[in-house]
Structures are given as structure tokens and as C-alpha cells.
N, C-alpha and C positions, 0 to 999 in steps of 0.2 A: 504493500500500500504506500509507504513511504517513497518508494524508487516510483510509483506513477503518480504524486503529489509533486516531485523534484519536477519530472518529465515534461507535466503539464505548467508545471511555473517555467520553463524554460522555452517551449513552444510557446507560451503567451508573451514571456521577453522578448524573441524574436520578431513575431509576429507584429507588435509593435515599434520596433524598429525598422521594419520592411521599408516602406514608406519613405525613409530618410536612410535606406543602403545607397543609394547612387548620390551624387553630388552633384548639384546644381551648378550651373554656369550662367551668371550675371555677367549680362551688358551692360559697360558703362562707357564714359567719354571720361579722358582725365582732369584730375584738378580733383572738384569738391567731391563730384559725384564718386569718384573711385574711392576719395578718402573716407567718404561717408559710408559707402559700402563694407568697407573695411571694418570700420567700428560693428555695421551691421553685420558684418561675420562671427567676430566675436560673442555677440550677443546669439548669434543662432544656431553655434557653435552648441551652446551649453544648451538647447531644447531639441540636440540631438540632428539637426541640419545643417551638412558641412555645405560651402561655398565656394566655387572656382570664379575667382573675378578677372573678365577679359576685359581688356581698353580697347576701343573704337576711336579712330584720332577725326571720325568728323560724323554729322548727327544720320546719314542714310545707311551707312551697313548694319549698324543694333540692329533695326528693325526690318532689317529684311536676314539678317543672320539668325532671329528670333523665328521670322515666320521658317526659315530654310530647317529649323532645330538644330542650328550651330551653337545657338545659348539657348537658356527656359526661361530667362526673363529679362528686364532690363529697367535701368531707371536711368535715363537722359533727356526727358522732352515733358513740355508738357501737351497738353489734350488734342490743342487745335494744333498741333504738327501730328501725332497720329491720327488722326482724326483724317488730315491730308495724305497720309503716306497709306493709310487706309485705304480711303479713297483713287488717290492716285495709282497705286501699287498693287492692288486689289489684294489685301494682305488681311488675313484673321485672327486680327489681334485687337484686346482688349484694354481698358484699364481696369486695375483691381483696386485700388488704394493710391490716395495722396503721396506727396513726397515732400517738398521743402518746395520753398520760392524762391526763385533766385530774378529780383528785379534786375530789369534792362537798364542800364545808363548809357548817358551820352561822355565821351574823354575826351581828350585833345592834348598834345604839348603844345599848342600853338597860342591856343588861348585858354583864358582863365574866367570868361564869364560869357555869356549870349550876347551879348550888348558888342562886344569884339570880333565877333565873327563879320567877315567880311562879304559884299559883295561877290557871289562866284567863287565864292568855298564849296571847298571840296569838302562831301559827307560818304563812308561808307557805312552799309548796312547789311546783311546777313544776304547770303543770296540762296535761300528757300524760300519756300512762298509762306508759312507761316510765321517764321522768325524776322520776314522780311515783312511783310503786314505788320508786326509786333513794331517793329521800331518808325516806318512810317508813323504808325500812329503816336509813337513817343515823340516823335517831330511836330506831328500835326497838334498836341498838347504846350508843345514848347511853342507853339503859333510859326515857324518855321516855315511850313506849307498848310494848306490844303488839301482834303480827302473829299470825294464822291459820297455827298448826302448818304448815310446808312450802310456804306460798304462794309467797317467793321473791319473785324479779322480776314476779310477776303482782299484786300487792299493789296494794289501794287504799285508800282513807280507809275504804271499808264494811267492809272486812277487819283491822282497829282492834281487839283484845279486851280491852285494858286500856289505860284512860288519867289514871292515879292523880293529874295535876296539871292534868285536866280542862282540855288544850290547846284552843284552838278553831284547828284547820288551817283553812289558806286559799289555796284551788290557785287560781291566777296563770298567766299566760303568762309562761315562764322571761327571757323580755327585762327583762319588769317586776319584777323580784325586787330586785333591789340598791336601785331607788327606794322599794318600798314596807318598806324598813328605815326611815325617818322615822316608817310608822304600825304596823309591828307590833314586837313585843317579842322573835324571832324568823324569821331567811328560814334555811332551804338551797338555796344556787346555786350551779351548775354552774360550772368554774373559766373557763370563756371569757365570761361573763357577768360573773363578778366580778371579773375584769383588767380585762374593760373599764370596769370603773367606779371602778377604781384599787384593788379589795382583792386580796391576796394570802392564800390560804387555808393557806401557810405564815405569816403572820407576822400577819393578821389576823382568822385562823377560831378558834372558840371550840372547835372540834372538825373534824374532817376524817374522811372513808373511810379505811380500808385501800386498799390496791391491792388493787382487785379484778378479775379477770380480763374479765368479761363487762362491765365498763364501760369497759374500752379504746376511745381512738377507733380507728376505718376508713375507710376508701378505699370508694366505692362508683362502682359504671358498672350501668349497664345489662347485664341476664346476655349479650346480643349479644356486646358489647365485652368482655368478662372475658379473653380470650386476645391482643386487639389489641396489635400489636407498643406502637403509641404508649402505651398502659396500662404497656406493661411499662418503657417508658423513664419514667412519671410515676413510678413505685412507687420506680424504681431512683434518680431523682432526689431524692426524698423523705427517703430512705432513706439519705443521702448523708451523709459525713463535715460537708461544709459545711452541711447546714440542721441537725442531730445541737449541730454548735460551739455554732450560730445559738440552738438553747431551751436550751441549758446557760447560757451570756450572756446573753441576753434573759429570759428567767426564772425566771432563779434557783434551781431546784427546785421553783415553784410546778407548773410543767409538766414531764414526763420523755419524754424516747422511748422507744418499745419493742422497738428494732434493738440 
């Protein structure tokens, strides 16, 4: 009786450990996210889900290496970029859960205030269609330009109707934004792009976003996985008091959580 009391506690240890024999592979983009990730390893580490974290050096492979099951999930974007690469890519991917915000700002070495920017400066801006919508509209807030009545997040340089200080924009791959502040007079970059290149859009940006809702980052898996127990221990890790400590300390308020 004894050897089939051991037998059965041992088949039921097992058996819940199933679930969490294979190790996950997170997509991220480097800088916050990967570092955040990190923290998030450790914490899901001890609920029994190990974590392979790969870097993506710009925002379209994640998520098409997500749909390929090159990784099982990813956190680099927020809604309305998959939303687009959804759309675009015809890709079946979801979001599960929030992630942090990381507001857009505007930099420059050139100049130090809006009032200094000059006639026929040069501005770059992300060149995707929703990171690139993003910062239009941080332009069009800054009174910069003009946007198409109601375009919203669908917004692109053709969708422009007034540009009183006759900007010449210049859409970029968002990796490249903080280097090519040496030749324009003008970038807006994403806040994981601009840590990693040592600015802080608190203490560096000429201007910053609101918090805005639909720019939050996400959690993305495959619509298969959306209900998978291991998803719900990532979310739950994520979401944790200790990674929460981890961007209050490590960032300063450049980055916030959304828990």
C-alpha cells in the first residue's frame, strides 16, 4: 500500500509539471523590453516556467517568428501595431495581457525647445504604419502639423493638411532613430529605443505623449495558446510585485506599469 501511495504522489508531481517540461521562447527587441523580460524570468523561474529570451533588433520579425513558432510569445508592441501586422500579414495572433508604456518623445541635439526649431527642419519618425501614425500625431499635439479630420491611428505623412514650418519628415526604421539625431534637427522615438541609447524621454525629451490608452504595451501568443495554463503563469509573472519594484528602480518613471 505504501509503494502505491509513493507511486501515485509521484505520477501526480509529474503530471503537474508537464505543462512547464518544454521552455518557452520570448520575443523581445533590446533595451527595456529584454531587460524586463529578464526580471520576468526570474520570477517564472520559481512557478516552475523556464524562459529562452531571443532579441529581435527591429519590430516585424517577433511577430511573424511568433506566428512561424520560432518563439511562443512576445512582448514588443503595443495593440495598434499588431492589430496592423495582423491585419497586414494575415497573422493569428492575439493579445493576452498589458505590459508597460513606454511614451513616445520628441529629441534633438540641435535644439532645446519648439520655439527653435526652424523653418524646413528636418523630422524623422518610425517608418511603420502604426509607430509612424503614433508620432504624426505626437506632432500634430505639439501643433507642428496637421492631420485629416478623424484619421486617428490610421494616419500617414499623405494624411498631412497643414505644415506651417514646412517640416520635411523622414520615416526610418525605428532602430535607427536615436543615430540619425546627429543629421536631423528632429526624431520621435519610441521609449525602448531611446533607453537604449541612453535618453530618457523624462529628462531628455523636448516633449512627450500623454498616456495614451491604445499605445500601451502587450503580451502577444498565438490565438492557439491564448488560454495555455503556461501563458497564464507568464502574465501572472509579469504582473508581479517583483518585476512592478524592478521598472519603478530601473526606470525611473521613464517606463510605468499598467497593473
Amino acid at each position: 500500500m505504501k509503494k502505491l501511495i509513493v507511486a501515485a504522489t509521484l505520477a501526480a508531481l509529474f503530471s503537474t509539471g508537464a505543462a512547464f517540461a518544454e521552455t518557452k521562447k520570448v520575443g523581445v527587441t533590446p533595451g527595456p523590453h529584454a531587460q524586463l523580460v529578464e526580471k520576468v524570468k526570474e520570477v517564472a523561474a520559481k512557478k516552475g516556467l523556464e524562459l529562452d529570451i531571443i532579441e529581435f533588433s527591429d519590430y516585424v520579425v517577433p511577430n511573424q517568428a511568433l506566428s512561424d513558432g520560432d518563439i511562443d510569445i512576445n512582448s514588443f508592441q503595443h495593440l495598434p501595431y499588431l492589430e496592423n501586422q495582423v491585419k497586414e500579414r494575415g497573422l493569428d495572433l492575439v493579445s493576452v495581457a498589458q505590459s508597460v508604456n513606454f511614451p513616445m518623445a520628441g529629441y534633438s541635439k540641435k535644439i532645446k525647445a519648439l520655439s527653435e526649431l526652424k523653418d524646413g527642419a528636418s523630422v524623422s519618425i518610425p517608418n511603420d504604419p502604426s509607430n509612424g501614425a503614433r508620432a504624426l500625431l505626437l506632432l500634430a499635439d505639439q501643433k507642428l502639423i496637421t492631420l485629416k479630420d478623424g484619421i486617428g491611428v490610421k494616419a500617414s505623412v499623405a494624411d498631412i493638411t497643414g505644415n506651417p514650418k514646412n517640416l520635411n519628415i523622414l520615416e526610418l526604421d525605428a532602430a535607427q532613430l536615436p543615430r540619425s539625431l546627429d543629421d536631423v534637427d528632429l526624431a520621435a522615438i519610441t521609449t525602448n529605443y531611446a533607453l537604449a541609447a541612453g535618453l530618457n524621454p523624462k529628462s531628455d525629451g523636448i516633449f512627450q505623449e500623454s498616456m495614451k490608452a491604445p499605445y500601451v504595451g502587450i503580451i502577444a501568443v498565438r490565438a492557439k495558446d491564448k488560454d495555455a495554463d503556461w501563458v497564464k503563469t507568464f502574465v501572472e509573472s509579469y504582473h508581479s510585485p517583483e518585476v512592478k519594484a524592478f521598472i519603478e528602480e530601473k526606470f525611473k518613471g521613464a517606463i510605468t506599469p499598467t497593473w
